[in-house]
C-alpha positions in Angstrom: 0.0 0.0 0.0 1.6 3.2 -1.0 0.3 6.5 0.8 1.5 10.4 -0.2 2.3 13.2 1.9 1.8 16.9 1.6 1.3 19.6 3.8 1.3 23.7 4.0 -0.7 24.7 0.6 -1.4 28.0 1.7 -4.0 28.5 -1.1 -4.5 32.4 -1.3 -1.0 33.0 -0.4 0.4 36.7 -1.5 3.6 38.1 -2.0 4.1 41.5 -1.9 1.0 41.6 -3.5 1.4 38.4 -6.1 -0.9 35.6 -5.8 0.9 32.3 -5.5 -2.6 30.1 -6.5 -0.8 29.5 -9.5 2.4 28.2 -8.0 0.0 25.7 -5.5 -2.0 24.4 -8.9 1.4 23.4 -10.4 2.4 22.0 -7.6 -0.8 20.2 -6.9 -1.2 18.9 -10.4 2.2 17.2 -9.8 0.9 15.8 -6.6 -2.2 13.9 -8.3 0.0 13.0 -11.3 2.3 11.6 -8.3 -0.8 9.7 -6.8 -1.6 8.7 -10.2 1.0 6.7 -11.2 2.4 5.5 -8.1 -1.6 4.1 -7.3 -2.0 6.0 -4.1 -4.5 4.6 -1.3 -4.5 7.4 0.6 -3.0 10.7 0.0 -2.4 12.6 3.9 -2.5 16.7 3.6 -1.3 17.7 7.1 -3.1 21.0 7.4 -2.6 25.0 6.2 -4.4 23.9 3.1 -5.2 27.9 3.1 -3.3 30.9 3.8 -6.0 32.8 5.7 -8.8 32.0 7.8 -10.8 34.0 5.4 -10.0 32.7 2.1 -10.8 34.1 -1.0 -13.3 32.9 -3.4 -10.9 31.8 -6.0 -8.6 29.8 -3.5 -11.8 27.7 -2.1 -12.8 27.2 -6.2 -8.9 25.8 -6.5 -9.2 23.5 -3.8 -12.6 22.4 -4.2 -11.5 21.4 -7.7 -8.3 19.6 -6.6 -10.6 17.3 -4.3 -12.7 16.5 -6.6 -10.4 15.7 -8.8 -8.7 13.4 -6.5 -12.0 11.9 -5.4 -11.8 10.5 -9.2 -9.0 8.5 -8.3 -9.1 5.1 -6.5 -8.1 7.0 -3.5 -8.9 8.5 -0.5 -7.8 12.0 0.6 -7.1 13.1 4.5 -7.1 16.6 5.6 -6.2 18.1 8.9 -6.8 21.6 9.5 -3.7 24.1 10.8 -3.0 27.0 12.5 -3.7 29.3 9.6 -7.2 27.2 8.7 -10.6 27.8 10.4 -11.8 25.3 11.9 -15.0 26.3 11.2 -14.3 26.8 7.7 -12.6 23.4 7.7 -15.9 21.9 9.6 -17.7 23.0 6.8 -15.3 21.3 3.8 -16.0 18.1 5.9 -19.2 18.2 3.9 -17.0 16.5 0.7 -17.3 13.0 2.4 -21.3 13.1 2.2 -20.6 13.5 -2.2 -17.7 11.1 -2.7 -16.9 9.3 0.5 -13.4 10.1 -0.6 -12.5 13.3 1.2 -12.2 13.0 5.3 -11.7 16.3 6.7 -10.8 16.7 10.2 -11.5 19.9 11.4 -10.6 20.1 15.5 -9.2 18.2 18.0 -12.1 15.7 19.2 -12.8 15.1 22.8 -12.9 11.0 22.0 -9.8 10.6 20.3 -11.6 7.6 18.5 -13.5 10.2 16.6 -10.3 11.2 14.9 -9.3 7.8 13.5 -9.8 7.0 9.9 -9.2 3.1 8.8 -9.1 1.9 5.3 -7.9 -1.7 5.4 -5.1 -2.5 7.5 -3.9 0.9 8.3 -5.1 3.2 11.0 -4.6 7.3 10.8 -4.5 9.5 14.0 -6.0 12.6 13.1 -4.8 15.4 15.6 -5.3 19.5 13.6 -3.9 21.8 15.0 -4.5 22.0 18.3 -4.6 25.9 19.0 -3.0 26.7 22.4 -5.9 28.9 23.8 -8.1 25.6 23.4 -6.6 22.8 25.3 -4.7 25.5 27.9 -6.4 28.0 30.6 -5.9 31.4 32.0 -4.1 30.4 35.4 -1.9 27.1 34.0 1.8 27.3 33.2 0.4 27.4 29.5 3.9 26.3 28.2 4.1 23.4 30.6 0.6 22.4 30.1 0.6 22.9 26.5 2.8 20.2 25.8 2.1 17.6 28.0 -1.9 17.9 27.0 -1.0 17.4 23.4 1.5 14.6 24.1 -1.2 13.0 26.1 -3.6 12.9 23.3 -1.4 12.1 20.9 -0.4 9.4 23.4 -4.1 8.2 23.4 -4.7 7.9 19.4 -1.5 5.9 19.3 -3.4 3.3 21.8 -6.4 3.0 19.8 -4.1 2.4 16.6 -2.0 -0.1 18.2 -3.8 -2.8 17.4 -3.6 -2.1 13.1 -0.9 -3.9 11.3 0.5 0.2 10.3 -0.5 2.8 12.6 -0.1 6.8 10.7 0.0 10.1 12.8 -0.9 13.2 11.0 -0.8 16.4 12.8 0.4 20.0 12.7 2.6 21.3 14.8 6.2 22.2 15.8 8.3 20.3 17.3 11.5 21.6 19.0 14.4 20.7 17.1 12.2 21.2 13.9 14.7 23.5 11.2 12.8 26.4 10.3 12.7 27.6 6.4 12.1 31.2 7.8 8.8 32.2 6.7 7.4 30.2 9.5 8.2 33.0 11.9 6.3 35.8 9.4 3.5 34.1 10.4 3.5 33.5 14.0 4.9 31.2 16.8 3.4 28.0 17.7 3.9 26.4 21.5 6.9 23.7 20.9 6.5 20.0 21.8 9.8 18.0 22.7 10.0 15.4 19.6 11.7 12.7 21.7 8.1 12.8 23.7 6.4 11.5 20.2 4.5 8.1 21.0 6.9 4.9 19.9 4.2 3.4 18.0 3.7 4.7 14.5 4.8 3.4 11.4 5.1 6.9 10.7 4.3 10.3 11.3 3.1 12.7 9.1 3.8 16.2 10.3 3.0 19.9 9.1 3.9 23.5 10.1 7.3 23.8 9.1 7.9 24.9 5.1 11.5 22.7 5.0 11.7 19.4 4.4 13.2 17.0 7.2 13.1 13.9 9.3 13.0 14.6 12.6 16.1 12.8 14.0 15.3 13.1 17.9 11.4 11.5 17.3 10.8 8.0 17.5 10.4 6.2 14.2 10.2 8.0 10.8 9.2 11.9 11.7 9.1 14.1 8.8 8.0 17.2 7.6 7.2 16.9 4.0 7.5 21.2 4.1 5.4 23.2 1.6 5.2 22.1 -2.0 6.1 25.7 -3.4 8.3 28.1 -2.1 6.8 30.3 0.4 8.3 33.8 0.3 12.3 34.6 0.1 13.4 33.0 2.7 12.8 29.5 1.3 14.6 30.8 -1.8 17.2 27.7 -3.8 14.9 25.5 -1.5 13.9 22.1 -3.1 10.4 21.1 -2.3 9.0 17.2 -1.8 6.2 15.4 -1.1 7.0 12.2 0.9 5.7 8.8 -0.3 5.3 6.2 2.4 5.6 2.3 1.1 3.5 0.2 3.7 4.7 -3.5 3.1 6.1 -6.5 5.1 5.3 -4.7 8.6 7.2 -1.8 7.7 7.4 2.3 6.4 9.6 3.2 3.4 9.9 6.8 2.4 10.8 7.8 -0.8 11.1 11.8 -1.5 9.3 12.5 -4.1 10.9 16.0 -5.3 8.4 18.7 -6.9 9.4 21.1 -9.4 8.3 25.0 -9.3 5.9 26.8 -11.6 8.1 30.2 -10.4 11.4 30.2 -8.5 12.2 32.9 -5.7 15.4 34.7 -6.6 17.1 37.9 -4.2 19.1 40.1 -6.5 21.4 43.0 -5.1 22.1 46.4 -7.4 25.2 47.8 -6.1 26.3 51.9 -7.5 28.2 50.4 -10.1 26.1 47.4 -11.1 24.3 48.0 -14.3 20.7 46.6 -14.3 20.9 45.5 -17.8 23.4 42.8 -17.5 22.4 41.7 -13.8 18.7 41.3 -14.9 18.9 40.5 -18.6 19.2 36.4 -17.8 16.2 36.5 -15.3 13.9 37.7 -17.9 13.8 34.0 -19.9 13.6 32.4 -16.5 10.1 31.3 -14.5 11.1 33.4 -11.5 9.9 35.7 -9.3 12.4 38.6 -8.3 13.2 40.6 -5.0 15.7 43.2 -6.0 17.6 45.6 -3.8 18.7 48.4 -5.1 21.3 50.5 -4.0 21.6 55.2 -4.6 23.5 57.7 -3.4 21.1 60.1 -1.6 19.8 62.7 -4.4 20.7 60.7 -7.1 19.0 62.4 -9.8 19.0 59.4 -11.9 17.3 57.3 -9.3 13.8 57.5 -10.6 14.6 56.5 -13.8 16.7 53.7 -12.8 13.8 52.1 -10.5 11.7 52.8 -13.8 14.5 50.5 -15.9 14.5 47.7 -13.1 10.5 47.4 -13.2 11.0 47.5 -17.1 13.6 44.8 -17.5 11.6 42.4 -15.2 7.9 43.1 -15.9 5.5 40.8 -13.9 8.5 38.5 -12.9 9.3 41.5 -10.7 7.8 40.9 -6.8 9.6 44.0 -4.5 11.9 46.4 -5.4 13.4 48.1 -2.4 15.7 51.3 -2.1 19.1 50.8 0.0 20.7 53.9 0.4 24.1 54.5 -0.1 25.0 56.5 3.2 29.4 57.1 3.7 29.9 53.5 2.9 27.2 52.4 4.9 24.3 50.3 3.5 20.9 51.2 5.3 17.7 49.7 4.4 15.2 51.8 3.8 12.1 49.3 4.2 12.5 46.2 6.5 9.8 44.0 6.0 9.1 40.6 7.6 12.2 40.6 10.0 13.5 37.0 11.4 14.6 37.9 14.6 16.3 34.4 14.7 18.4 35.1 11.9 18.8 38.3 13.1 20.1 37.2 16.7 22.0 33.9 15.2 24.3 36.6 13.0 24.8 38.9 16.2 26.0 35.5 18.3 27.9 34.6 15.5 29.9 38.3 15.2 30.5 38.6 18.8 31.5 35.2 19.6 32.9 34.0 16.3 30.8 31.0 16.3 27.6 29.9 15.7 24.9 29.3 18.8 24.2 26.2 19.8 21.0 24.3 18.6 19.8 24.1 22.5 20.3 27.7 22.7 17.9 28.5 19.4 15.6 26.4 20.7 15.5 28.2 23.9 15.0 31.7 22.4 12.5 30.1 20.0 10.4 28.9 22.9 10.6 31.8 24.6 9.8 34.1 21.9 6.6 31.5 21.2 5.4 32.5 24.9 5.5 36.1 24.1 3.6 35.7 21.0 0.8 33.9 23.1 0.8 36.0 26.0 0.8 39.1 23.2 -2.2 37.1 21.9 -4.2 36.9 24.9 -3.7 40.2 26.3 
C-alpha cells in the first residue's frame, strides 16, 4: 500500500501583492499526477491547506476542484486543518465525504480521540489538527508546561487505539523543538513547541505539518518528517527544493521515498550595487520562470534614481515581486524598508559576530520557545 504526503498549501498565499494560486495548482497537479502513477490509497495533507482564515473565493474554487479531482481517483484524501485554517471553515469542507466518501476532513481536536481515526484496510490514521493553544490551555496554567504535555497526552491516546492495526499513521500540525525552520514560518506567528523525543513509539510513521523545510526529525521516534510546503513560500525558502514524501507500507514496515516537486516560479534575491548595471544583472532572469526581490542601492539625491527604479520594473515586468531602495550612506548600507524581520536570523548573526561562532541548537531552541510565549501571551492580552 503506498500512501503520499503533503502539507502547508497556503491556497491564497500573496507576496508583496502576487498571488501564489498558481504556483499551489502546479504543484498540486504534480501531486495527483504523483498519486496517479504510483496508485496511491491514501493521499495525507497535514493541514494549512489555506493561507487565511478568510480565504478568498478563487482559493476555495482551487481547492474544491483539486478534491474533486482526487476523489476520481481510487483514493482516499485526509485533511487536517492548521494554524492558519478555520476550523470552522474546515468543519464545513468536511461536507466532501457526504458526495464522494473520498474526502475525510478533520476539522478540531475531538474530545474521544476515537473520533479522529480513519481506517481503510489495515492501516489506521490519528488525526490530531492543529491543536490551538488557547483551546486545550487555561488562564491560570503554566500554558507552556501544560501545552505540551496535553497534546502529548492525546497524541499518546490515538497511538493506543491504533496499536492494534498492522500500520499505525499520525498526521498532525505542529512544531516540534528541534524542527529546522525555512524562515517564513516565523512571518506568520509562533506555535507552542513539543519535545520530539516525547512522540508516541508506535507509528509506522508520522506525518507532520507546520514547518515549510523538508526534514526527518532525527530526535522522534520512528520516521518523523515534515514533507514542508510544495512551493516556495516567500524569500526566505529561496534555492529550497520542495518534496512530497511517499510512504511504502509493506512487510510490517514504512519506506519513504522523497518525491521531489518542481516550481511553476522560482524565488530569486538580487542586489544592485552603485556600479552594477541593471541591464546585464537582470537580462538572464527575464527568460527564467522566476519571481524577483531586487535591492537596489543610490546615493542620496541621485537624480538618476527615478529612472533607474523605472529601468529595473522594465527589465523584469511581472517577474518583478519587491523592489526596495538601499541607500548608499558614507559606505554604509541602510535599508530603507524592513519588511518581515526574522529575529532568529537576526540574533544567530549577532552570536555569531561577537563570539565568532555559531549558537548552539539548545540555545535556538530556547529563544524560539521563549519568543513562542510572548507571542501567546501578546495574543491573549
Amino acid at each position: 500500500m503506498k500512501l503520499l504526503h503533503i502539507a502547508d498549501l497556503h491556497a491564497g498565499k500573496k507576496l508583496y501583492g502576487k498571488s501564489r494560486n498558481e504556483d499551489l495548482e502546479y504543484a498540486l497537479e504534480q501531486v495527483l499526477n504523483v498519486c496517479r502513477e504510483e496508485k496511491v490509497s491514501v493521499l495525507l495533507i497535514a493541514g494549512d491547506v489555506f493561507d487565511k482564515r478568510n480565504p478568498d473565493h478563487e482559493s476555495q474554487a482551487l481547492m474544491l476542484d483539486f478534491f474533486a479531482r482526487a476523489s476520481t481517483l481510487n483514493m482516499h484524501t485526509v485533511v487536517i486543518s492548521g494554524n492558519h485554517d478555520s476550523y470552522e471553515l474546515m468543519k464545513a469542507y468536511s461536507s466532501l465525504k457526504r458526495l464522494s466518501g473520498k474526502v475525510h476532513v478533520f476539522d478540531r481536536p475531538t474530545k474521544d480521540p476515537r473520533d479522529s481515526i480513519f481506517e481503510y484496510e489495515s492501516v489506521k490514521i490519528a488525526c490530531l489538527p492543529y491543536p490551538d493553544e488557547r483551546v486545550i490551555t487555561h488562564f491560570h496554567e503554566d500554558t507552556q508546561r501544560s501545552y505540551a504535555e496535553k497534546v502529548v497526552a492525546y497524541m499518546k491516546a490515538l497511538a493506543k487505539h491504533t496499536e492494534d492495526a498492522r500500520y499505525s499513521i499520525l498526521i498532525t500540525h505542529l512544531m516540534l523543538s528541534n524542527a529546522q525552520l525555512a524562515g517564513s514560518e516565523v512571518m506568520y506567528g509562533f506555535s507552542y513547541f513539543v519535545p520530539a523525543e516525547s512522540l508516541p513509539e508506535t507509528f509506522s510513521y508520522i506525518a507532520l505539518g507546520h514547518v515549510h523545510k523538508y526534514q526527518r526529525i532525527e530526535k522522534a521516534p520512528g520516521k518523523t518528517y515534515y514533507c514542508g510546503s510544495p512551493y516556495q513560500i516567500d524569500f526566505s525558502e529561496k534555492e529550497t527544493d520542495k518534496f512530497a514524501n511517499l510512504i511504502i507500507l509493506e512487510e510490517g514496515l514504512a519506506r519513504v521515498e522523497p518525491v521531489r516537486l518542481e516550481l511553476k516560479r522560482s524565488l530569486v534575491e538580487v542586489s544592485l550595487g552603485l556600479e552594477d548595471r541593471s541591464e546585464v544583472v537582470l537580462e538572464p532572469l527575464r527568460h527564467r520562470n522566476v519571481l524577483v526581490k531586487v535591492s537596489l542601492m543610490l546615493k542620496m539625491g541621485d537624480p538618476y534614481g527615478q529612472l533607474k527604479k523605472e529601468r529595473v520594473a522594465e527589465l523584469l515586468g511581472e517577474k518583478l515581486a519587491r523592489l526596495e531602495v538601499v541607500p548608499y550612506v558614507e559606505g554604509q548600507v541602510k535599508q530603507e524598508q524592513e519588511e518581515g524581520i526574522d529575529l532568529l536570523k537576526l540574533y544567530e548573526r549577532f552570536y555569531t559576530e561577537k563570539y565568532g561562532s555559531k549558537p548552539s541548537q539548545e540555545l535556538m531552541d530556547k529563544l524560539t520557545n521563549l519568543m513562542g510565549r510572548v507571542s501567546h501571551e501578546t495574543s491573549q492580552a
